[in-house]
C-alpha positions as CSV (number, residue, x, y, z in Angstrom):
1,X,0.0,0.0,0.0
2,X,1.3,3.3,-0.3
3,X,2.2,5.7,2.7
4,X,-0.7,7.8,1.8
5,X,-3.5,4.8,2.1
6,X,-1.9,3.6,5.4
7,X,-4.7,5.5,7.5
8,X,-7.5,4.4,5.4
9,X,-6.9,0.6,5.2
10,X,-5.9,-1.4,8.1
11,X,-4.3,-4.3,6.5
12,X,-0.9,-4.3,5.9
13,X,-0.4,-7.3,3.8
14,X,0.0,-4.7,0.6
15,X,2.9,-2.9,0.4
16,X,4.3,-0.6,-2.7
17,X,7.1,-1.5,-5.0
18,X,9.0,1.6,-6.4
19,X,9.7,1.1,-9.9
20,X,11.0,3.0,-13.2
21,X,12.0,2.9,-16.8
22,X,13.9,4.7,-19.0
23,X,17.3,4.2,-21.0
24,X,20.6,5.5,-20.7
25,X,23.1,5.9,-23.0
26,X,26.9,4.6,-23.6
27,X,29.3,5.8,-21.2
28,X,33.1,6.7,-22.1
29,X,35.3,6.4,-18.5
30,X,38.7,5.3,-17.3
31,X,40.0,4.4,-13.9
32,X,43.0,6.9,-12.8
33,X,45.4,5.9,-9.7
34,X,43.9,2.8,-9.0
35,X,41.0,4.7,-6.9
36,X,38.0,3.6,-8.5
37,X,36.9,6.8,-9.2
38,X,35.4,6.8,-12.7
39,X,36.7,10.0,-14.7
40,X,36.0,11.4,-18.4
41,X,32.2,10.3,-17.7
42,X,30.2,11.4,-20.0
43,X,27.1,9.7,-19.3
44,X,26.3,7.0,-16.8
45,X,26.0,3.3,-17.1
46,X,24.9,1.0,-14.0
47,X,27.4,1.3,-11.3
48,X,27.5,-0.1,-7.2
49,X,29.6,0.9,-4.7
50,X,29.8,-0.2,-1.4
51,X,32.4,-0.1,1.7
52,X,34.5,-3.1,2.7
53,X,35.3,-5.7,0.2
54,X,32.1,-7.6,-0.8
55,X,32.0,-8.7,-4.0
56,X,29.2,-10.6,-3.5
57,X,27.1,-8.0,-2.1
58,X,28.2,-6.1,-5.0
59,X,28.1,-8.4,-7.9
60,X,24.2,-9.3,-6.9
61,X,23.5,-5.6,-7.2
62,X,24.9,-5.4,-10.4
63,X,22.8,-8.5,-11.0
64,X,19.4,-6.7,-10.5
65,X,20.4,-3.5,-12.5
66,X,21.7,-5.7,-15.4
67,X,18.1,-7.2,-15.6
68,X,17.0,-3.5,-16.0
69,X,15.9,-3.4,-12.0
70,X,15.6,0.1,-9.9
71,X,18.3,1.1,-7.6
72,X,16.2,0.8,-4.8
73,X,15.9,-3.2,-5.5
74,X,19.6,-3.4,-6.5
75,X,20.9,-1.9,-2.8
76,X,18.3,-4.1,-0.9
77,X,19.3,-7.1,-2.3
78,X,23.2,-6.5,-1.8
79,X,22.4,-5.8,1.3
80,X,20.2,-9.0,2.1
81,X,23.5,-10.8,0.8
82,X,25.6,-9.9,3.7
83,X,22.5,-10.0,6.5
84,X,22.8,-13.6,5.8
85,X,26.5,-14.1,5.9
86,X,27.5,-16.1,9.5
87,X,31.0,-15.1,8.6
88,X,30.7,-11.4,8.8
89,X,30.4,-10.6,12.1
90,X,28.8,-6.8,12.1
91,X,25.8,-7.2,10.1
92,X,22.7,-9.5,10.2
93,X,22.7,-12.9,11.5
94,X,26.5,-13.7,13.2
95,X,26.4,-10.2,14.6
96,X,28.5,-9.6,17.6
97,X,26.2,-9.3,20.6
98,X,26.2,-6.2,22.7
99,X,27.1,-6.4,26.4
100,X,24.0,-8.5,27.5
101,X,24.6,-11.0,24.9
102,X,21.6,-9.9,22.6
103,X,22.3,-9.3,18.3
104,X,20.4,-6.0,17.5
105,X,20.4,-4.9,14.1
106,X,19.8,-1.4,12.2
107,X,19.3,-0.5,8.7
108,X,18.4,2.2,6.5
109,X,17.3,3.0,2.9
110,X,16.8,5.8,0.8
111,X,15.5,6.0,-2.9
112,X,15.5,8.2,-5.6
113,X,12.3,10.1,-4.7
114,X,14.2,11.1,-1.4
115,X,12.1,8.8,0.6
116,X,13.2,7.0,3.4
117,X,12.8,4.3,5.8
118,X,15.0,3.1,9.2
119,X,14.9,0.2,11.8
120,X,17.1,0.4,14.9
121,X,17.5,-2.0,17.7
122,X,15.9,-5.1,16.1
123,X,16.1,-8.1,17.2
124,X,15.2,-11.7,15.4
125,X,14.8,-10.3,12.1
126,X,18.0,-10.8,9.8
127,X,16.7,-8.5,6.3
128,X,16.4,-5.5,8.6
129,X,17.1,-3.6,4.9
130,X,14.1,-5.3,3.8
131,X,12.2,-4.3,6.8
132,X,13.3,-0.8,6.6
133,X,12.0,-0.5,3.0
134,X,8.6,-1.7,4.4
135,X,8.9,1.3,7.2
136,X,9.7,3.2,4.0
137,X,6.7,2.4,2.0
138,X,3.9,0.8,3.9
139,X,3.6,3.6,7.0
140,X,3.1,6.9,7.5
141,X,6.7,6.9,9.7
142,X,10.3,7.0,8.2
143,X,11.8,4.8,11.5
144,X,10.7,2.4,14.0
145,X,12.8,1.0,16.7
146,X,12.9,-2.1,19.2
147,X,10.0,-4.4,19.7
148,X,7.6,-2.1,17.7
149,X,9.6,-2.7,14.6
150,X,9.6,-6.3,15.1
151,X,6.1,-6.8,15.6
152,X,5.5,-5.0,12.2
153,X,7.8,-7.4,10.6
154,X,6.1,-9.9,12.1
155,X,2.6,-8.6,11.2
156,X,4.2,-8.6,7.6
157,X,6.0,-12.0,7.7
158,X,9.0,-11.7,8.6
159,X,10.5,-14.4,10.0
160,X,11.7,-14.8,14.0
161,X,15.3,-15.8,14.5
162,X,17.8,-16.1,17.1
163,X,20.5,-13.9,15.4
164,X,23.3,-15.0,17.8
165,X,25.2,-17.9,16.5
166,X,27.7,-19.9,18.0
167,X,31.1,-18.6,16.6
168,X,29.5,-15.0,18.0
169,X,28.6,-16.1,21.2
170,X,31.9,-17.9,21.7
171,X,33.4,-14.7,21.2
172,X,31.1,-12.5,23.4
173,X,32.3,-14.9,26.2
174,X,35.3,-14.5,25.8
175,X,34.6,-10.4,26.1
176,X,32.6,-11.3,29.1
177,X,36.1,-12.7,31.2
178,X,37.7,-8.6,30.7
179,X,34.9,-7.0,29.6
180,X,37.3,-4.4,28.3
181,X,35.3,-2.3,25.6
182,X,37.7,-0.7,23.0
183,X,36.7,-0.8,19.3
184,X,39.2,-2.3,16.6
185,X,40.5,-0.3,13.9
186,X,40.3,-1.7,10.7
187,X,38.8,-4.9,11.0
188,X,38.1,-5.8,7.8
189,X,34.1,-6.1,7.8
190,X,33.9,-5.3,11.0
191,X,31.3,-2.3,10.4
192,X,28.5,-1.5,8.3
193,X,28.0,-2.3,4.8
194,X,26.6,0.9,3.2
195,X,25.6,0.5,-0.5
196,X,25.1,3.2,-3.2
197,X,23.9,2.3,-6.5
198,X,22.5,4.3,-10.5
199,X,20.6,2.2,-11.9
200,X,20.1,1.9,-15.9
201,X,17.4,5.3,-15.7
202,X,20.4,7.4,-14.1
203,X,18.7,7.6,-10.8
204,X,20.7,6.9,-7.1
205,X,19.3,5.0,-4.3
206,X,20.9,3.8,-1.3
207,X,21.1,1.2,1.8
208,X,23.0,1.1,5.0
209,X,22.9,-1.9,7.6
210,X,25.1,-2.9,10.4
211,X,24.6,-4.9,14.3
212,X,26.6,-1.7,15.0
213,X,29.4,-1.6,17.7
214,X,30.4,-5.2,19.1
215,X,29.7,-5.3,23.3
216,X,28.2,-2.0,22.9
217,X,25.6,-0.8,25.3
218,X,21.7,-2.6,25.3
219,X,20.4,0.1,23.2
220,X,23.2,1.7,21.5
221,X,22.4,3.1,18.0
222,X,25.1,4.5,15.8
223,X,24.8,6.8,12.7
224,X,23.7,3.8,10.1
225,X,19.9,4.4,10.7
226,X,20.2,7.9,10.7
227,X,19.3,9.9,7.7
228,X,22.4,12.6,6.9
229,X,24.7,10.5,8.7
230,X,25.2,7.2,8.1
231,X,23.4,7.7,4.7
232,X,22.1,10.6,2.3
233,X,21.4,10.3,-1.4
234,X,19.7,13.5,-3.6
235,X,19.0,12.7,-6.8
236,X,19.9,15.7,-8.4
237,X,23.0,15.3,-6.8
238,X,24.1,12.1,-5.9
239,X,24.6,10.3,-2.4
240,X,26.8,9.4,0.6
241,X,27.5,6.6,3.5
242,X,29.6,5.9,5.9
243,X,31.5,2.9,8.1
244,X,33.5,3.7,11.1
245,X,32.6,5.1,14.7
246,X,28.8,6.3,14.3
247,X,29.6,8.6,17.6
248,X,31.8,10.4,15.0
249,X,30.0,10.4,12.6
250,X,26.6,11.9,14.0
251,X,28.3,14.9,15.0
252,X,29.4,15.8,11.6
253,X,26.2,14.6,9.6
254,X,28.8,13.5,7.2
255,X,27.2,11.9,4.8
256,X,24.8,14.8,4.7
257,X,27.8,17.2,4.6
258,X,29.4,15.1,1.6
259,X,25.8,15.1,-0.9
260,X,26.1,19.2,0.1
261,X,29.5,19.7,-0.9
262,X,28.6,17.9,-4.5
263,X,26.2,20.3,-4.8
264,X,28.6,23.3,-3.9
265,X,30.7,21.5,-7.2
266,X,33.5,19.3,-5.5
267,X,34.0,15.8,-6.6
268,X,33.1,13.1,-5.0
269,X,36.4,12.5,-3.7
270,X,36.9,16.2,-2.5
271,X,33.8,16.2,-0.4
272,X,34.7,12.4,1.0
273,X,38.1,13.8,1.6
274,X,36.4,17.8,3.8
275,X,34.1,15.2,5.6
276,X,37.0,13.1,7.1
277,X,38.8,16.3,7.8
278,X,35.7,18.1,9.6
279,X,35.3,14.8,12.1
280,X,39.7,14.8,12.9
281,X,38.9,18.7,13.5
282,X,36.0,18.3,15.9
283,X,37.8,14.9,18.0
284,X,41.2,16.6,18.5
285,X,43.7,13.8,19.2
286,X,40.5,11.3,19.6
287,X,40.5,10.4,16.2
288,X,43.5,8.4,16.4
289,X,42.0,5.8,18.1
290,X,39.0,4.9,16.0
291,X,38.2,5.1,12.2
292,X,35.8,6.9,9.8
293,X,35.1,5.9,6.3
294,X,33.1,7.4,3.9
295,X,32.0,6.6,0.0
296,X,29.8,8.7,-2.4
297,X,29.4,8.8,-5.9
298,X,27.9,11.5,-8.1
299,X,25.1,11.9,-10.7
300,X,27.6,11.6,-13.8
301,X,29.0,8.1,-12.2
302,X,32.1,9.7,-10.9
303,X,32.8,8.0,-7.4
304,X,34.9,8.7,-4.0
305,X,36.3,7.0,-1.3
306,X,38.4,8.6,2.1
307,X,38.9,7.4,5.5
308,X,41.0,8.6,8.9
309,X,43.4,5.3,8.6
310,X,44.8,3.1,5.8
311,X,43.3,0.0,5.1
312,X,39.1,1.2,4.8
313,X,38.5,-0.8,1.4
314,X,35.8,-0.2,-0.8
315,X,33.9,-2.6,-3.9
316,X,32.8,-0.8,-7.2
317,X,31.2,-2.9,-9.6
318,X,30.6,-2.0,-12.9
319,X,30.0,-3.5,-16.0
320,X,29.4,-6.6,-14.0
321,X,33.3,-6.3,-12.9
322,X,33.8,-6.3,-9.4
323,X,36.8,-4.1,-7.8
324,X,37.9,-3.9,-4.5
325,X,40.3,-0.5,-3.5
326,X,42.0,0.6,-0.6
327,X,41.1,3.9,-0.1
328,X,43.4,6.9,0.3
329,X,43.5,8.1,4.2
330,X,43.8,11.4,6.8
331,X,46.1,10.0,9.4
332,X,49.0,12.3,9.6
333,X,49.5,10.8,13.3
């Protein structure tokens, strides 16, 4: 159903699918530095982008615009792909616990119409990307958190699971003998997978989920769910997400700040590269314990990638090629 019929019907077994169709034309582009950023564009194909190295995230968005499918259903589903890897251990089902022991997951998604939906705090629901897209489109809201998103994932069919499996709980008892609580830098994977995506019309959606900080606080939320921060896209523009320490992040609205700085005329990889500098700027000598990451890509295709430390990697796949890039970094420590 669409957010507008949501107070006149009670059922929610409808919900609206966001679709397009249009062409595009060829696109001339060359890779310079090994950066991934596409330059020389002079029109734009397909592309995906997304932080961390998952080509398999990656490769089934490219999938879904291939077969001439929106951006919106190309982020979801290369987001779903990582909510159901065990192996990665930040997002979806084998989600590090937080301090009690329980996996909660957030998510957001944005489309091309600037609409956007947001779960935080879910627990026993693995597609929270999914789910936010049904916050998105079936409600009169933009986020729900805790037990009332679940039960309207339930209502909706979502399936109950215990997210916690046994290599994750393993580890969180192993936490449990120190219960020292000091973040990683630069575990590969170890944060959000944030996903941005121009589909064959030209238009930019994108999709952010994480279980957010590992032994964090029962009821922690971070920036991923968190329109501006973890994620912005403007279609005239283009969009933004991030990976790193959400704490940071919020405070700078960064991936709000990056989409604004596009506008203002700087590349993608200028206004990656201003973001990362406004968070060291506002931490002082804080920053050079954690990491920030942040990816964007324009409306002619042209993409960006900068963190705080070396070794934040990235994916682009594009004319079904998948790429993985270390992106360049601040730290001057």
């Amino acid at each position: 159903m669409k957010r507008r019929n949501f107070l006149q019907k009670a059922s929610l077994s409808t919900i609206g699918v966001v679709a397009s169709a249009s062409v595009v034309a060829c696109n001339t582009d060359k890779e310079k530095n090994n950066s991934g950023r596409i330059v020389n564009s002079t029109s734009v194909k397909p592309i995906v982008i997304a932080t961390w190295n998952v080509p398999n995230a990656t490769a089934k968005a490219w999938e879904v615009l291939h077969n001439r499918g929106t951006s919106l259903d190309a982020v979801e589903q290369g987001c779903m792909i990582e909510e159901a890897d065990v192996k990665n251990s930040s997002v979806g089902k084998g989600g590090l616990p937080d301090r009690d022991g329980n996996v909660t997951l957030d998510a957001c998604i944005m489309d091309k119409d600037g609409n956007y939906g947001a779960v935080m705090c879910v627990q026993n629901i693995i597609h929270v990307i999914s789910l936010a897209r049904k916050v998105m489109e079936g409600t009169p809201h933009v986020i729900l958190a805790g037990e009332g998103a679940e039960k309207f994932g339930y209502d909706l069919g979502f399936k109950k699971e215990n997210l916690l499996t046994e290599s994750s709980k393993k580890a969180w008892k192993k936490w449990k003998k120190t219960s020292d609580y000091k973040p990683i830098i630069n575990i590969e994977n170890h944060d959000t997978i944030g996903m941005l995506a121009i589909d064959i019309n030209g238009d930019i959606s994108g999709a952010c989920t994480t279980s957010g900080l590992s032994y964090k606080m029962a009821g922690r939320v971070g920036d991923s769910p968190i329109i501006g921060s973890g994620l912005f896209i403007d279609n005239e523009v283009g969009g933004a997400t991030a990976t790193g320490m959400g704490e940071e992040v919020l405070k700078t609205v960064g991936s709000f700040l990056i989409v604004e700085l596009m506008r203002q005329g700087k590349t993608p990889q200028e206004a990656c590269e201003e973001a990362v500098r406004r968070v060291v700027k506002k931490s002082g000598d804080r920053y050079k314990d954690f990491q920030v990451g942040f990816i964007a890509i324009n409306k002619q295709g042209e993409t960006g990638a900068y963190c705080i430390h070396e070794w934040f990697s990235y994916t682009i796949n594009k004319q079904g090629e998948n790429k993985n890039y270390k992106s360049a970094y601040y730290n001057k420590a």
